[in-house]
LUMVEXTI-854508 format. One record per atom (N, C-alpha, C): x, y, z; residue in one letter. Coordinates in steps of 0.02 Angstrom, whole numbers, plus 50000, padded with zeros to 5 digits. Atoms other than C-alpha are relative to their C-alpha. Layout:
N
XYZA;...
***
This chain:
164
499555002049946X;582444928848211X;500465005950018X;499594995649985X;583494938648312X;500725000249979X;499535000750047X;585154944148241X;500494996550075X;499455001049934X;586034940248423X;499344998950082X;500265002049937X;585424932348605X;500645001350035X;499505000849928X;586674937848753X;499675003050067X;499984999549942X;586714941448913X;499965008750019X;500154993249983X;586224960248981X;500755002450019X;499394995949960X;587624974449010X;499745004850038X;500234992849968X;587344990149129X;499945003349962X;500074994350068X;587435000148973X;499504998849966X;500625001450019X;585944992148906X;499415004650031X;500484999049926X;584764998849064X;499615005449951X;500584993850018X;584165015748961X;499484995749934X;500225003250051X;583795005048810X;499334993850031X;500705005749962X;582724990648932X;499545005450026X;500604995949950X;581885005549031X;499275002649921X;500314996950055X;581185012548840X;499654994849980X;500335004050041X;580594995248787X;499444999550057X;500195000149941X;579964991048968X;499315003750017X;500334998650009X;579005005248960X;499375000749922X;500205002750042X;578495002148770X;499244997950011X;500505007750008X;577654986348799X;499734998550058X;500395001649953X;576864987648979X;499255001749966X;500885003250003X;574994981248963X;499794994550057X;500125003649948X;573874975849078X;499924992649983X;500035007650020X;573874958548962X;500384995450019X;499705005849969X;575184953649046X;500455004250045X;499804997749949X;575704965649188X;499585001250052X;500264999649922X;575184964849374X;500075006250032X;499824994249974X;575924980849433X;499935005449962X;500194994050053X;575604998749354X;500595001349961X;499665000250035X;576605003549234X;500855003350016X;499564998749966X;578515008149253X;499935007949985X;499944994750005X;578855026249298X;500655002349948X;499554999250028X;579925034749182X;500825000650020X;499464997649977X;581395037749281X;500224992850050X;499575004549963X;581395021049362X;500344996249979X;499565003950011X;582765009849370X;499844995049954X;500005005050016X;582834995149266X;500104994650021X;499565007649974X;583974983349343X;499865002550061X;500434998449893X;583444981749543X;500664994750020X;499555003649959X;584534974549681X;500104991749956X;500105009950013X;583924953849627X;499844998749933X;500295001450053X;583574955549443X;500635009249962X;499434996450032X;585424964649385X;500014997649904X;499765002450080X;586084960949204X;500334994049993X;500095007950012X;586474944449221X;499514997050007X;500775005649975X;584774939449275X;499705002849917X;500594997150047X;584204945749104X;500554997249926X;499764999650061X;584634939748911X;499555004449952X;500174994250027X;584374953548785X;499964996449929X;499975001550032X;583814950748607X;500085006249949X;499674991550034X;584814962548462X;499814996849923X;500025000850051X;584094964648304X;500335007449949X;499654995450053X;584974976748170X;500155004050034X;499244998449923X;586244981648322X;499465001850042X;500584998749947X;584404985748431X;499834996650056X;500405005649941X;583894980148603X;499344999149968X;500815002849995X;582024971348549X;499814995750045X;500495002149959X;581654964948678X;500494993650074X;499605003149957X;582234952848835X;499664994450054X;500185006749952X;581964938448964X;500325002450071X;499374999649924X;582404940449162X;499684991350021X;500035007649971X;582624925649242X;500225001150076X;499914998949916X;582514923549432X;499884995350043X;499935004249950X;582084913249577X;499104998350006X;500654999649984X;580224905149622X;499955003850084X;499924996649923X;580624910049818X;500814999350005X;499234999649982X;582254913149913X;500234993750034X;499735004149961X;582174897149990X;500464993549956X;499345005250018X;583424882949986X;499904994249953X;500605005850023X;582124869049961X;500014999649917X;500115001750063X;581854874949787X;500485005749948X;499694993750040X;583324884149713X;500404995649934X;500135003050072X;583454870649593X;499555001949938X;500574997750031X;582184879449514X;499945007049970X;500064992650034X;582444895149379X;499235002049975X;500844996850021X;580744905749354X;500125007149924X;499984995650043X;580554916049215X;499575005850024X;500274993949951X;580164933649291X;499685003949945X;500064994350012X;579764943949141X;500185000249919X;499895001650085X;579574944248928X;499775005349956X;500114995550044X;579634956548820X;500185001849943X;499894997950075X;579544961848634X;499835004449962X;500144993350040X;579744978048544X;499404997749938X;500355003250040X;578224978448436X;500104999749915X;499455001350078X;579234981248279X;500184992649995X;499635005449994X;579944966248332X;499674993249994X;500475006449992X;578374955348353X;499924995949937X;499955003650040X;578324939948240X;500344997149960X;499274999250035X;580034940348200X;500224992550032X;500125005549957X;580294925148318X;500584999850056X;499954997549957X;580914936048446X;499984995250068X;500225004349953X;580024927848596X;500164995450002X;500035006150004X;580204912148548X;500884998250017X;499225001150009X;582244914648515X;500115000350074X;499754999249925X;582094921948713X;499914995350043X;500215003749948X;581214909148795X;500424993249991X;499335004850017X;582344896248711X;500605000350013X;499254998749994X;583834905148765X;499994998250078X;500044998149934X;583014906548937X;500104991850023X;499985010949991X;582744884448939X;500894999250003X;499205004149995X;584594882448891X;500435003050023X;499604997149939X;585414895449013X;500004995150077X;500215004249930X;584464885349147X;500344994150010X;499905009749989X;584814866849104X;500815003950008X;499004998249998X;587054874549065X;499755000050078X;500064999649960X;586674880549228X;499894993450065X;500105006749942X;586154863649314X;499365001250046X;500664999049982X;584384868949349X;499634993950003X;500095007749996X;583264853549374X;499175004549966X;500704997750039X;581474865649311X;500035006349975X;500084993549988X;581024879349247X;499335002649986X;500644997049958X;579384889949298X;499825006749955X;500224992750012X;578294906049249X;499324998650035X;500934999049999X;576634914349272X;499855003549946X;500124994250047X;575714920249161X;499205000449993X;500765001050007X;574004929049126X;499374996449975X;500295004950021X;572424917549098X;499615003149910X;500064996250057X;572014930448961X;500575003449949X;499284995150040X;573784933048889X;500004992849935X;500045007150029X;573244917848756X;500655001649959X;499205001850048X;574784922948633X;500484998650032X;499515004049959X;575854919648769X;500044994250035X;500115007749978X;575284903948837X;499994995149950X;499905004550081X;575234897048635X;500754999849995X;499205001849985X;577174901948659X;500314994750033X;499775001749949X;577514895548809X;499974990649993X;500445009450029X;576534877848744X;500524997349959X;499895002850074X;577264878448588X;500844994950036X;499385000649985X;579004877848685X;499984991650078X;499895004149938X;578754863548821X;499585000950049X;500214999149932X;577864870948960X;499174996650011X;500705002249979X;576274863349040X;499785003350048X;500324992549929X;575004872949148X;500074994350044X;500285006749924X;575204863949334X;499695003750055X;500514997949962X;574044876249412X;499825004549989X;500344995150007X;572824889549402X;499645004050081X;500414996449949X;572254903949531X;499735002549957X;500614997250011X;570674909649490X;499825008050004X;500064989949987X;570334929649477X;500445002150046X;499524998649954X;571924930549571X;499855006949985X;499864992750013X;572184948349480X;499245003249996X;500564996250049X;570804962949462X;500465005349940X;499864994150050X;571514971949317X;499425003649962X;500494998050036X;570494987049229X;499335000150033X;500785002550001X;569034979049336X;499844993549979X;500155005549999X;569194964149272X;500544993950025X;499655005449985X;569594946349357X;500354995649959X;499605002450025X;571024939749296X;500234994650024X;499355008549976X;571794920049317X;500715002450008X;499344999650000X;573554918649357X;500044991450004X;500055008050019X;574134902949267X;500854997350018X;499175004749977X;575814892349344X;499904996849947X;499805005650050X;576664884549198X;500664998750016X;499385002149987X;578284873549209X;500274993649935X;499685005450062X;579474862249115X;500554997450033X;499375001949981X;580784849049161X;500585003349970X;499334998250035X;582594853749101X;500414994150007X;499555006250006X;583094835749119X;499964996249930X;499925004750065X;582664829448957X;499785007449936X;499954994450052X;582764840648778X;498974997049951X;500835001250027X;581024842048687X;500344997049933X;
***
């Protein structure tokens, strides 16, 4: 377990860009990998959109949390944008401490769901994601080509009205 779950600072940013880059794989990234020099935190996904997990005083790893669209209709609705774990860090119960932090930011918040995607081949993360509440409520089909190969993109969600 992680020694601490909070909330991202700007002073964090060199420390997320190093893990960020770390742990990009196409197992569970859509876009190429981050350039070294880019930003971390972007206009819509600052340091509050993100909880950080600190083990033996270390960033390992983090959660952003964001919006499914900008519209009005569904802004009841927090998405989980983004999960990551130093691999030092893996099995520690890291992930699990983030995505749990990420459920009960939402519901404090007064969220009514909360949302991800994730790859149809990312199975340790969808055994997470299970373990924690979420149900798949849709599948695109070879949405992604990564590598060459067709990749699913799997919608999973979870109420935040009632506690598991």
């Amino acid at each position: 377990m992680p020694d601490a779950i909070r909330t991202a600072r700007p002073e964090d940013e060199e420390a997320l860009r190093r893990l960020d880059r770390a742990t990009w794989s196409p197992l569970h990234a859509v876009t190429p990998p981050p350039a070294p020099d880019a930003p971390f935190f972007r206009e819509h996904a600052g340091p509050a959109d993100h909880l950080v997990a600190e083990l033996d005083g270390r960033v390992v790893g983090y959660v952003r949390l964001g919006f499914p669209t900008s519209l009005a209709s569904n802004a009841h609705v927090r998405q989980i944008h983004g999960l990551a774990v130093a691999g030092e860090a893996r099995g520690r119960g890291v992930g699990r401490a983030l995505v749990r932090a990420a459920v009960d930011r939402a519901r404090a918040q007064g969220f009514r769901r909360i949302t991800l995607r994730v790859l149809g081949h990312n199975a340790p993360a969808r055994r997470l994601y299970e373990s924690e509440g979420f149900v798949v409520e849709g599948v695109q089909p070879e949405e992604f080509c990564l590598d060459g190969t067709y990749v699913d993109d799997v919608l999973m969600g979870r109420s935040l009205l009632q506690r598991l």
